[in-house]
N, C-alpha and C positions, 0 to 999 in steps of 0.2 A: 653687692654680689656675694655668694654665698664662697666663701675663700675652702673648703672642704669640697669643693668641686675643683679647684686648680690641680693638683696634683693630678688627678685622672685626664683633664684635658691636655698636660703636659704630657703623658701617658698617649694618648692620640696620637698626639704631634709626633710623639716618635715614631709609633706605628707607619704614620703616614710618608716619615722621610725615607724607615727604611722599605719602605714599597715602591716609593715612586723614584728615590735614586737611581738602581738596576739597569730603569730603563731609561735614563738618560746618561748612562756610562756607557763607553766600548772598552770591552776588555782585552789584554794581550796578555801572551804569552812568559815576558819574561816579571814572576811573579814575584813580589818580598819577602819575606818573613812576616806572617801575623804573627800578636802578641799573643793572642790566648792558642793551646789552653797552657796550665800551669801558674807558679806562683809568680815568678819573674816574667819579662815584658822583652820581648826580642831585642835588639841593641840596632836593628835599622828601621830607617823610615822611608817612607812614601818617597817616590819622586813625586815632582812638582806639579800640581793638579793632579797627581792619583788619590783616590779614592777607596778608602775598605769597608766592608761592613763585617762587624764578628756579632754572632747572635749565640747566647746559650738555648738548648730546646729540651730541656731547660737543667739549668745549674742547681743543685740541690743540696742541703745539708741534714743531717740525720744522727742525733743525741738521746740517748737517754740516762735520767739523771733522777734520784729520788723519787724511782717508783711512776717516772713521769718520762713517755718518748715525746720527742720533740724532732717534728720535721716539717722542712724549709722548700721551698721551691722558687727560683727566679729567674727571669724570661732575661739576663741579664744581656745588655745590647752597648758597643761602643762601635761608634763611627771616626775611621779617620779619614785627615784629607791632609797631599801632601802641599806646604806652603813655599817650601824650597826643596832642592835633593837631601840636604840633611836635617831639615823643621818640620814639624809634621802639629797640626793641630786635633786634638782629639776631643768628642763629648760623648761620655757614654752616660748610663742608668738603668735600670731595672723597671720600666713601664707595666709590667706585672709582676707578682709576689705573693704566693701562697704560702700560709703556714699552719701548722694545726700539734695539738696538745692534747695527748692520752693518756686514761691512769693518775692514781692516786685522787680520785676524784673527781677530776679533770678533763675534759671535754669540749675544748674550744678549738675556732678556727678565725681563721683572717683574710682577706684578700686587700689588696691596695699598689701601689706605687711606692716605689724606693724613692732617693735620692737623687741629684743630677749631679756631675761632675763635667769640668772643663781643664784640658791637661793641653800641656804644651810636652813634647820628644823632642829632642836634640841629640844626633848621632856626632859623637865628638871626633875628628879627626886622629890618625894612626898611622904610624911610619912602618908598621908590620902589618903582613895583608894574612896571618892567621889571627891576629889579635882586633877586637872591638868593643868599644864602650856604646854607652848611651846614657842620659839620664831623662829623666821624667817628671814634671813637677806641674801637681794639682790642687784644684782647689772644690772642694764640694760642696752645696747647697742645699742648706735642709728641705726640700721642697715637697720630701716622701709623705704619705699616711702615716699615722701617731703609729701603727703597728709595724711601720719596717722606717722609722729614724729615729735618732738619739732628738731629733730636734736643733742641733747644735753642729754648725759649718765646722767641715775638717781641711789641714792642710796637708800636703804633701810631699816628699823628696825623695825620688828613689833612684838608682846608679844599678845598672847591669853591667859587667865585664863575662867577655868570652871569650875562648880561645879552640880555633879546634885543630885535634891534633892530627886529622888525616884527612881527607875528601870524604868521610861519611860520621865521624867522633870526633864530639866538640864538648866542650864542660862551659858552665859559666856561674857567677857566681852574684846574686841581686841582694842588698842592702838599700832598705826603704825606711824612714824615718814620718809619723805623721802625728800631727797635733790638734787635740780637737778638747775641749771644755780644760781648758789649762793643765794638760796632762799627753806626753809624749808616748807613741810605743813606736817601737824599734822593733824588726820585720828582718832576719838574713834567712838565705835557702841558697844551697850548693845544690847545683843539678848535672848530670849527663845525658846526652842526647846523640843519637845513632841514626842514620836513615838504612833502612833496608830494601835497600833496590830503588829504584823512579819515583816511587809514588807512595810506599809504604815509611812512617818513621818512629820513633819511641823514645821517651825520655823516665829516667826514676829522678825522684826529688825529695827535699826534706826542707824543713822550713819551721824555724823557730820565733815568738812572738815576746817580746817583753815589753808591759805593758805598767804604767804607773798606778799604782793604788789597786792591780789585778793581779791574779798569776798569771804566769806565762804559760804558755801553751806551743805545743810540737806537733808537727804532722809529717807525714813519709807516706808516699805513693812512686804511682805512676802513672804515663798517658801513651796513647800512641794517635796517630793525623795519618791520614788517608785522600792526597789529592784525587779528587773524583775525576776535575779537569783541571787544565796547568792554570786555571785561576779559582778554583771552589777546593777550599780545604774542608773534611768533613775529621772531627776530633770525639776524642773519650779518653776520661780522666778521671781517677781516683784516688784520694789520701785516705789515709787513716789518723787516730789522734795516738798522740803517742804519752799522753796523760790525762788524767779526768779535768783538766779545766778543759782540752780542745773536744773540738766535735767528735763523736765516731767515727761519723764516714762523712766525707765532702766530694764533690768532683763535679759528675755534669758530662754531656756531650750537646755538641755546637757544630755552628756551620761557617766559615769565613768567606768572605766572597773579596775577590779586588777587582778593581776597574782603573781602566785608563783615559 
C-alpha cells in the first residue's frame, strides 16, 4: 500500500467524525469553557460523556524573512470527550495545511496534513472556588506530510493556573514543557481575560518560547469569543512577534461547538 496516501486518509477520517458527531449529540445549555482560542488551554473539563468540537476556519501564520514572505494556513481541529467530571480525553490535528513561499526567488506552495496528537486534561481539585488548575499531557504522531512535520513524535506537559478576581476578570497563567528529537522547549504566557456582557468576551496575552539549540521567540496579542448560542462559541485571535526568530502575525478565527 502506498504509505503517502495515509496521511490524507487520516485527514478524511477527521473530516468525517467532525460531521457526523453534531448529529448524534444533544446539546444543553449549561456550557464549559473551551480551550481555544489562545496560547493556554482552559483549566476545566467536559462532564462525563460531553462532547466538544473546536475547528480553526482557519488558523494562520504569516513571516517574512530574507526577502522571502512565508504564509501558513491550518484547518487546525481538536475533539474532546468528557471521561469523568474532571478527565477529559482529547485528539486533535490539522487535516488540512496550506503554505506557500514568495520572493527572493522563491515561489513555492504546499498542501497536506499535519500531525495527530492524543491528550489526556485533568482538572485538579481546589479548596478556593476563585482559584483553578488543570494540567494537560500529550503525545504527538508524526503521521503529517513531509511539508507540515519535523517527522519526529513529540511529548508534552502543560499546567494552567487561574484566578478570577470578579464575576467578569480573571488572569491565568500556562507553563508547557515539550520534547521532541532529544531537545526540550519550554512555552510560559501570562494572560487576562474579561467578559463583556452575556455573550461578548476578550483576552490580551503574551507568550514566551525557549527552545534548545534555537532562539527563543515572544509573542503578545489578543482575542475576543462571541457565543452565538449558549453552546456554539464563534472566536478571533491575533499575536504579534515580539522578535525576528517568532512569526509576524499568528491567530486564526474558529468555531467551538459542545454537546451533551
Amino acid at each position: 500500500m502506498d504509505q503517502a496516501l495515509s496521511p490524507r486518509r487520516a485527514a478524511l477520517a477527521w473530516l468525517a467524525t467532525a460531521l457526523v458527531a453534531p448529529a448524534l449529540a444533544q446539546a444543553q445549555t449549561d456550557t464549559p469553557a473551551f480551550d481555544r482560542p489562545g496560547i493556554a488551554f482552559s483549566t476545566g473539563t467536559l462532564p462525563r460523556g460531553g462532547f466538544a468540537w473546536e475547528q480553526g476556519l482557519p488558523d494562520f501564520e504569516r513571516d517574512r524573512s530574507g526577502g522571502v514572505r512565508s504564509t501558513g494556513y491550518s484547518a487546525a481541529t481538536t475533539l474532546r470527550l468528557g471521561l469523568t467530571d474532571r478527565l477529559e480525553l482529547q485528539l486533535s490535528g490539522s487535516p488540512y495545511n496550506y503554505s506557500r513561499q514568495r520572493g527572493g526567488g522563491q515561489r513555492d506552495s504546499a498542501r497536506g496534513a499535519g500531525d495527530t496528537a492524543l491528550a489526556l486534561k485533568l482538572a485538579l481539585p481546589s479548596r478556593h472556588e476563585k482559584f483553578s488548575w488543570g494540567l494537560l499531557g500529550s503525545a504527538a504522531v508524526a503521521t503529517g506530510d513531509r511539508d507540515f512535520s519535523d517527522g519526529r513524535d513529540q511529548y508534552a506537559l502543560g499546567a494552567t493556573v487561574a484566578y478570577d478576581f470578579d464575576d467578569a476578570t480573571s488572569g491565568s497563567l500556562y507553563l508547557n514543557v515539550e520534547r521532541s528529537g532529544g531537545a526540550d522547549a519550554w512555552t510560559f504566557s501570562p494572560s487576562l481575560s474579561r467578559a463583556f456582557g452575556a455573550r461578548w468576551g476578550g483576552y490580551v496575552e503574551a507568550g514566551w518560547t525557549r527552545t534548545e539549540r534555537a532562539p527563543d521567540t515572544g509573542v503578545a496579542g489578543a482575542g475576543v469569543t462571541f457565543m452565538a448560542t449558549p453552546t456554539i462559541q464563534l472566536d478571533a485571535s491575533l499575536d504579534a512577534g515580539l522578535n525576528d526568530a517568532a512569526p509576524d502575525w499568528q491567530g486564526g478565527i474558529g468555531v467551538s461547538v459542545f454537546f451533551d
